[in-house]
N, C-alpha and C positions, 0 to 999 in steps of 0.2 A: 712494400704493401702500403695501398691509401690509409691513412687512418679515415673514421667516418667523420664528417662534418656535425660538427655539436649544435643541436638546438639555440637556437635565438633564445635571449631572456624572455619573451612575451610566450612564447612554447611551452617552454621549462615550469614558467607560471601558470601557463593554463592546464599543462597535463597533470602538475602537481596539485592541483584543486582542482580538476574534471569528475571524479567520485562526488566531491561535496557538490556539486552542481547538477549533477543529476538527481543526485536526494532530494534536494531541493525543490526544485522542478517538478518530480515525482511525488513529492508529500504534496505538493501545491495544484498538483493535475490530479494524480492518478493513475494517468498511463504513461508507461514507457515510452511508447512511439512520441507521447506528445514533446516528453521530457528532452530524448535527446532531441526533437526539432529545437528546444529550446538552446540546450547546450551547444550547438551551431551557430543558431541566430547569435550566444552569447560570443562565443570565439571569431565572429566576423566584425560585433562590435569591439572586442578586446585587440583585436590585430591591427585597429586602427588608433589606439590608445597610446601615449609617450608612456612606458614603460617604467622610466625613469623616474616620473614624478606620481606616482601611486606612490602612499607610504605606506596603503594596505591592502596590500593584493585580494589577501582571500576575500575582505571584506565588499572592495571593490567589483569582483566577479560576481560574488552573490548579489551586489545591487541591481546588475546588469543582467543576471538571470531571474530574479524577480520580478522586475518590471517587464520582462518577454514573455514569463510563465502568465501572469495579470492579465497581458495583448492577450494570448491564447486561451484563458478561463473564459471568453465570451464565446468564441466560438466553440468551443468546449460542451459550452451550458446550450445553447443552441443544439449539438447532437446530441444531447443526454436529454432533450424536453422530445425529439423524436425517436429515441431507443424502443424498443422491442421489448416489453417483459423490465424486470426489476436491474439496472446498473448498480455493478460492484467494479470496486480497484481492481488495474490490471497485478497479479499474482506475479512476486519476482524470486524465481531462486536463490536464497542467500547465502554467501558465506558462513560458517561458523565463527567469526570475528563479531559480526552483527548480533546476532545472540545476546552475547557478551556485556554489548554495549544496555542497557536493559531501558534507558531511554530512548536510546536511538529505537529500539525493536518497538518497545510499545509505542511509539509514534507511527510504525510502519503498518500497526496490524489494522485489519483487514476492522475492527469491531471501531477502531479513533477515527481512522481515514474516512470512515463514514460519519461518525460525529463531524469531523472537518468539513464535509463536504453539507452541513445544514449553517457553517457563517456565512458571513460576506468574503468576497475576494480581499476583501484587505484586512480584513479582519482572520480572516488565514496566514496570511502571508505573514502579519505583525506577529501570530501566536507560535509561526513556526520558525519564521527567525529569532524570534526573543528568545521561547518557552524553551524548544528545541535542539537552536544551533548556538547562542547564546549570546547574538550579538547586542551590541549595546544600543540603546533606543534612538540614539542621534544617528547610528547606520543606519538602523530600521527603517528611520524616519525618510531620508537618503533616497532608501529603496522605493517608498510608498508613495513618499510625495507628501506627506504629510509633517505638521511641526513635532520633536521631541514631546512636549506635554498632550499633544493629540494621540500621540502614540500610547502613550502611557496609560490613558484612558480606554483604549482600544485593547490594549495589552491585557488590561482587568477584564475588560467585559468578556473579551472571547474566551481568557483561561477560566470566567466562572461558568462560560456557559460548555465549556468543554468538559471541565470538574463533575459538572450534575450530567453528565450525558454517558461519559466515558467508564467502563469497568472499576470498581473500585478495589476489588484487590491485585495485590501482585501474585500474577499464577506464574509459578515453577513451569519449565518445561519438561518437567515429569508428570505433573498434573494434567496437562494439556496432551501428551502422548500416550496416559492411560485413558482418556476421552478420546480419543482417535482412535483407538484399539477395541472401544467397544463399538466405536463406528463401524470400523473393520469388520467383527468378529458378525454384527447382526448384518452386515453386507454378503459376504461371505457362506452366514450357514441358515440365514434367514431368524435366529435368535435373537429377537428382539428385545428379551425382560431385561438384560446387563445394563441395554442402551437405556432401556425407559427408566431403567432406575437410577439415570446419572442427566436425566433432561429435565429442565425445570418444565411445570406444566404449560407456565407462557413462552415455551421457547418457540424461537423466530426463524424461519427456514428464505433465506432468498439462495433464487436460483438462475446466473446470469447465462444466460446463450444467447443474446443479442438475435432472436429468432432465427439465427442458425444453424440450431439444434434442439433437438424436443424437450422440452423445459417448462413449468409453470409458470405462467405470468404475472403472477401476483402471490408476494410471500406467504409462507403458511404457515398460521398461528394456532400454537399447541401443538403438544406433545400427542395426543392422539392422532390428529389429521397428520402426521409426520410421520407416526409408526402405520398409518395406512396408505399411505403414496408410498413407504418404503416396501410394502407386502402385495400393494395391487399395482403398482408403476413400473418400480425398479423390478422386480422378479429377482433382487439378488443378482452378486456377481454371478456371471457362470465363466468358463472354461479360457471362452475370450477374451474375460477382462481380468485385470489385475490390479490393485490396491499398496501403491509403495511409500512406507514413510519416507518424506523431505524435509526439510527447514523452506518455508516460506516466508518472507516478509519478516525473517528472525524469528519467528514462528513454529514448531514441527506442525505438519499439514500434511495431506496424504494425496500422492498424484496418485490416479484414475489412466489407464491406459485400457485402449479398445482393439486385440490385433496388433498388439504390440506400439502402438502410435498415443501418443498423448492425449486423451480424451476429455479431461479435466481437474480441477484443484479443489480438495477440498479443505477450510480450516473451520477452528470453531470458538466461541466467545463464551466462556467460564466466570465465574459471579458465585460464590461462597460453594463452591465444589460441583456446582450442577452446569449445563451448558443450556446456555439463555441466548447465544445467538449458532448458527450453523450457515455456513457461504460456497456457494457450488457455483466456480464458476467452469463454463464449457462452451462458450463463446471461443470459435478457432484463433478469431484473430486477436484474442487478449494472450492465448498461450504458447507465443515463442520465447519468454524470459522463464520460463520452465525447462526449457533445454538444456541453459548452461548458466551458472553462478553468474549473478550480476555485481560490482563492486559498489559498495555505499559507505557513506565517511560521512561525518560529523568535520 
């Protein structure tokens, strides 16, 4: 019997750091599709690399995927100035390991990714290598193109301007599940008061379908106009749809199925016990990483 032929070192390295390389990507995009184009572009430059003389791989690979993630944030920003309606992060199923991780999750959730997406591209990039993943400002630097003390400067501005943007407390994912539950329960039986008494009164409703699918184009602020698109729009689940908690983004978030078929994601963004953001995305072509667990590493 053959034995199977073992992976080349450049392999070995890449597949052992392909999770961190897609996070990467992904916190620095948004979307999955873009992510792995990037994890490709990175492994066709890493295949041409002497292997031997890296003394830091993982290090190495993130520089190589950062600077491809940057090429792609232009054209990125280009179809997000012609989208449809309000853009939100593509929604990725995650393991129960990510969770866990409680910085890694809060970097992925759906309420930061969009802080992130109001820096500069490098000013992204330097806050989610450093802040993030934790490399040292001379890689950063590597990455960016930029010197160590420019970095470092860059480094302060985007985490204070992340600090005043971002949720301030740490929510349990039991807090976050019994806010999904009154989601639920007012979807489901059209009982709205559980939900209105756990919505701050400025809470923030965006709702992505990429105009293909009936969606509000422009977010809806307050808690009244929220409990009335949900009484005169939705009409409530009925018979055909169903409502199932997931773990999104490390997250728990509640898939939306229509006929049995994926319909959409919802999660939501909590601030001293009340929910101050709500994210409905139902754009088809954002929801194939809801199908199956996606792998993310720090």
């Amino acid at each position: 019997m053959r034995s199977r032929p073992q992976p080349d070192p450049a392999t070995e390295a890449f597949l052992a750091h392909r999770p961190l390389l897609f996070t990467v990507a992904y916190e620095l995009l948004g979307s999955a599709a873009d992510a792995e184009d990037v994890v490709q572009e990175t492994w066709l430059q890493w295949s041409q690399v002497a292997v031997e003389t890296v003394r830091d791989q993982r290090a190495y690979l993130a520089q190589i995927a950062t600077r491809q993630a940057l090429n792609r944030l232009r054209t990125l920003s280009r179809r997000k100035e012609s989208y449809v309606g309000p853009w939100l992060p593509e929604p990725l199923l995650t393991t129960p390991d990510v969770a866990d991780d409680v910085a890694l999750a809060d970097s992925l959730s759906t309420a930061v990714l969009l802080v992130l997406e109001t820096l500069t591209p490098t000013e992204r990039a330097v806050f989610v290598l450093h802040d993030v993943f934790g490399f040292e400002y001379g890689e950063v630097a590597d990455a960016v193109g930029k010197s160590p003390a420019a970095v470092r400067q860059i480094a302060h501005r985007a985490r204070e301007h992340v600090a005043a943007r971002r949720p301030r407390d740490v929510v349990s994912p039991a807090e976050t599940r019994v806010a999904l539950g009154a989601f639920q329960r007012a979807a489901e039986t059209g009982e709205l008061q559980h939900l209105l008494d756990i919505l701050a009164p400025d809470v923030v409703v965006w709702s992505d379908a990429g105009g293909l699918k009936q969606a509000v184009r422009q977010p809806i602020v307050g808690a009244a106009k929220f409990a009335r698109l949900m009484s005169l729009r939705w009409q409530f689940v009925g018979p055909q749809t169903s409502l199932e908690p997931v773990q999104v983004n490390g997250f728990p978030a509640l898939l939306m199925r229509l006929d049995g078929q994926i319909d959409g994601v919802v999660s939501v963004r909590l601030e001293e016990g009340l929910i101050t953001g709500i994210y409905i995305v139902r754009n088809p072509e954002k929801l194939s990483r809801v199908e199956g667990e996606t792998r993310l590493s720090r």
